[in-house]
DSSP file (Angstrom, degrees, kcal/mol; ACC not computed):
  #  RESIDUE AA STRUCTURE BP1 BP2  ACC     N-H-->O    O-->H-N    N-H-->O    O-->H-N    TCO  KAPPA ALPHA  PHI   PSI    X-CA   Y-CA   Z-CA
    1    1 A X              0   0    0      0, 0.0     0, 0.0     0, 0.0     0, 0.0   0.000 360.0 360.0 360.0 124.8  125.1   51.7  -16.0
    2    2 A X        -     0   0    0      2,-0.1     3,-0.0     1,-0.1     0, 0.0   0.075 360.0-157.1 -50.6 165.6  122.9   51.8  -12.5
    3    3 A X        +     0   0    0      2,-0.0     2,-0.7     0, 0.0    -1,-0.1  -0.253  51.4 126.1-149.4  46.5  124.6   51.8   -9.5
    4    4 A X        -     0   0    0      1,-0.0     2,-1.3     8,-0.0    -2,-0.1  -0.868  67.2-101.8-102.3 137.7  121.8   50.6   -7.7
    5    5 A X        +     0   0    0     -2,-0.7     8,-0.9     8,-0.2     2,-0.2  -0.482  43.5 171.8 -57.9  70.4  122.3   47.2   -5.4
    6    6 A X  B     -A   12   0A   0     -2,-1.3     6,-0.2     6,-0.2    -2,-0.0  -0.619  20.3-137.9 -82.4 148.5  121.1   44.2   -6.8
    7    7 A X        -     0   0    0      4,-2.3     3,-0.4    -2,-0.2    -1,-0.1   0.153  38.4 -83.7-100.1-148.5  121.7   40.9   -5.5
    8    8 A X  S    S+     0   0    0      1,-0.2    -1,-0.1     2,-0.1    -2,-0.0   0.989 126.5  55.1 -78.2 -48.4  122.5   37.5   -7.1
    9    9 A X  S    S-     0   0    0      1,-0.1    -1,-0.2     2,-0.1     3,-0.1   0.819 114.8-113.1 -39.9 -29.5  118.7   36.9   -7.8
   10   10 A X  S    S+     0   0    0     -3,-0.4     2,-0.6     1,-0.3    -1,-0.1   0.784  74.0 128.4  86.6  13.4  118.3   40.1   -9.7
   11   11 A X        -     0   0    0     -6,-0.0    -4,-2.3     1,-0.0     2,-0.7  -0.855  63.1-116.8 -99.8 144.0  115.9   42.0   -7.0
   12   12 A X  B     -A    6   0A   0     -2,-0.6     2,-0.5    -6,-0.2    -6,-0.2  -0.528  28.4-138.0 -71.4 123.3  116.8   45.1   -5.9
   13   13 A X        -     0   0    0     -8,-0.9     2,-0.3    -2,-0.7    -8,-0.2  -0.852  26.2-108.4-102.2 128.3  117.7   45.6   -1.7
   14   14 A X        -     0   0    0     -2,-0.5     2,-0.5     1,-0.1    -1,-0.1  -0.554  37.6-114.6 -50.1  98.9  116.7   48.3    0.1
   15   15 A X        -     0   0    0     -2,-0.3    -1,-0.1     1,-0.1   -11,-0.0  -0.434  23.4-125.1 -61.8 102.6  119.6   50.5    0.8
   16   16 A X        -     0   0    0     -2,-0.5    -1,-0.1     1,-0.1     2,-0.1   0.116  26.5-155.6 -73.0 130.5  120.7   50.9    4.7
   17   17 A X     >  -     0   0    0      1,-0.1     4,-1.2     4,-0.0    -1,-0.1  -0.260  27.5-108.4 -89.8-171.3  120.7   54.4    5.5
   18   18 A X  H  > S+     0   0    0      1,-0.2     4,-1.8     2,-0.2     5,-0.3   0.667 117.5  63.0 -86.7 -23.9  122.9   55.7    8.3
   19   19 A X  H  > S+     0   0    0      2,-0.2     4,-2.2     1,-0.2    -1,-0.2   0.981 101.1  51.7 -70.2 -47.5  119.9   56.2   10.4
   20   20 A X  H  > S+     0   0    0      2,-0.2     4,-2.7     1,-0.2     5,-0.2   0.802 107.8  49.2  -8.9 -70.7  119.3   52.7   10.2
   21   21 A X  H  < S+     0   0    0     -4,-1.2     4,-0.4     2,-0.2    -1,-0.2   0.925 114.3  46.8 -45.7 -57.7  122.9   51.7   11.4
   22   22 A X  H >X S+     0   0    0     -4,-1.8     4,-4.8     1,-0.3     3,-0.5   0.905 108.7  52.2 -80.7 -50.3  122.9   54.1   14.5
   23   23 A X  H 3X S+     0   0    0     -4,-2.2     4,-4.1    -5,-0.3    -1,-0.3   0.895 113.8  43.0 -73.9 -29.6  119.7   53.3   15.6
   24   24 A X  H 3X S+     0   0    0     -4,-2.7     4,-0.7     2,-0.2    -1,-0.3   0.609 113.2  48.9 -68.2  -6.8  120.7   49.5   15.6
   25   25 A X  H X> S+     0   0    0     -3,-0.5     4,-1.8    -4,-0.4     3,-1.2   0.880 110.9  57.8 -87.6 -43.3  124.2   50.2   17.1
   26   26 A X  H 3X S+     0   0    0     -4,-4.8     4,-2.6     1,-0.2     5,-0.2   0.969 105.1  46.4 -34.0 -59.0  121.7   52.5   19.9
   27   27 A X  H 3X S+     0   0    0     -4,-4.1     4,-1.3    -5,-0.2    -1,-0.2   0.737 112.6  58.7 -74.4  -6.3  119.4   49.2   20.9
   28   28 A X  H XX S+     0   0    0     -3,-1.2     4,-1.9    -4,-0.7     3,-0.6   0.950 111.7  41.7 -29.5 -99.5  123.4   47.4   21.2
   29   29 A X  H 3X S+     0   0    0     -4,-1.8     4,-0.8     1,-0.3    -2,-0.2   0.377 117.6  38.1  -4.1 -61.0  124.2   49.7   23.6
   30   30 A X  H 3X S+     0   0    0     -4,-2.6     4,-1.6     2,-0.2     5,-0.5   0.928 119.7  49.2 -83.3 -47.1  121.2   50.1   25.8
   31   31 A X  H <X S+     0   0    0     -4,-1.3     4,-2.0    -3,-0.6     5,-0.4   0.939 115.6  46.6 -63.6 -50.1  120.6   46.2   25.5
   32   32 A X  H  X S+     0   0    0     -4,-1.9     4,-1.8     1,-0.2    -1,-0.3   0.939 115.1  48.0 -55.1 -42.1  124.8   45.8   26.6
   33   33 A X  H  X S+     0   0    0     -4,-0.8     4,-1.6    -5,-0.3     3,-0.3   0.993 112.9  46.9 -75.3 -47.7  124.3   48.5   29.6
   34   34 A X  H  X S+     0   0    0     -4,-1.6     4,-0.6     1,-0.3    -1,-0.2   0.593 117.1  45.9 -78.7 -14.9  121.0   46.7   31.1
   35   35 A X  H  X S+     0   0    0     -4,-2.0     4,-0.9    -5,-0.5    -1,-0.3   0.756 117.2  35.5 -77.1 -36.9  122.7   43.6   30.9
   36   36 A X  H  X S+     0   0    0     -4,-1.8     4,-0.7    -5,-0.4    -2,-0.3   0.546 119.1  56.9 -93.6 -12.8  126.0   44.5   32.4
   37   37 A X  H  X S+     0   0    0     -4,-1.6     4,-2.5    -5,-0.2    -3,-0.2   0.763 114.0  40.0 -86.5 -50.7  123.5   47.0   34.9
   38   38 A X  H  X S+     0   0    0     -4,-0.6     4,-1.8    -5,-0.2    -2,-0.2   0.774 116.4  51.5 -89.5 -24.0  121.2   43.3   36.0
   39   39 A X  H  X S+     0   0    0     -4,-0.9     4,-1.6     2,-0.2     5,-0.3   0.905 112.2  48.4 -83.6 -60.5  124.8   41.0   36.3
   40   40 A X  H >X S+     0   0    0     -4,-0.7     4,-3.6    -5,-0.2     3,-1.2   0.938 110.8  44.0 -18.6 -68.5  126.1   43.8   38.5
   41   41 A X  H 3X S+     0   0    0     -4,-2.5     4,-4.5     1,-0.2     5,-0.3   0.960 114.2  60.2 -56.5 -37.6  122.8   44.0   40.9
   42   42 A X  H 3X S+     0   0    0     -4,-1.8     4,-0.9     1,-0.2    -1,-0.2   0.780 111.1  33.1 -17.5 -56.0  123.3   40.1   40.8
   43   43 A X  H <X S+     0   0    0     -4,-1.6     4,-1.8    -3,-1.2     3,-0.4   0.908 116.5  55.4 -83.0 -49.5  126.7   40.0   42.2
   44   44 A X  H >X S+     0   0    0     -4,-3.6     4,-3.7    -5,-0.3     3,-0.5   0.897 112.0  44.1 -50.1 -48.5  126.1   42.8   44.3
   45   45 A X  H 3X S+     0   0    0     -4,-4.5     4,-2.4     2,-0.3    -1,-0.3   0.847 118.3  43.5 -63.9 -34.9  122.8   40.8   45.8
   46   46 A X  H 3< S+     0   0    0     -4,-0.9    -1,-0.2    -3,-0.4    -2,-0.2   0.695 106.8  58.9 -73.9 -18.0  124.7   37.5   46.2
   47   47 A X  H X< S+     0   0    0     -4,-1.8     3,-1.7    -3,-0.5     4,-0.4   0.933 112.5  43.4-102.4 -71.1  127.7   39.3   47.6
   48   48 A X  H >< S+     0   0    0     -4,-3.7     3,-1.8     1,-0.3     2,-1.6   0.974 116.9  42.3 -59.8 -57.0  125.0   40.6   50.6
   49   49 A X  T 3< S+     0   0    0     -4,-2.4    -1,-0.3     1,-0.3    -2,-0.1   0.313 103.3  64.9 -79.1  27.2  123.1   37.5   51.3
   50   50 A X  T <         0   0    0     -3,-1.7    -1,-0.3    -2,-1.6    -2,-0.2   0.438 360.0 360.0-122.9   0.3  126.1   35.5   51.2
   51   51 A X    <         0   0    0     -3,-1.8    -2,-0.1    -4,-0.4    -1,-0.1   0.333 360.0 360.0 -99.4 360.0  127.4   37.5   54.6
């Protein structure tokens, strides 16, 4: 018996390595900090011109 991952179809999927994983959890990260980084400057800038 295989213990390789086939799906309902009967093709074989390309197993996700850990490198994989990390490097998608990495571009999370940076995308979550440069977002929460540009909603900062936002406030900050609306918070001076609003004086």
């Amino acid at each position: 018996m295989s213990t390789t991952p086939v799906s309902a179809t009967g093709t074989i999927r390309p197993v996700r390595r850990v490198r994989h994983q990390a490097r998608e959890s990495l571009a999370v990260m940076a995308f979550s900090a440069g977002a929460s980084g540009l909603l900062a400057g936002g406030l900050l800038l609306l918070t001076l011109l609003a004086r």
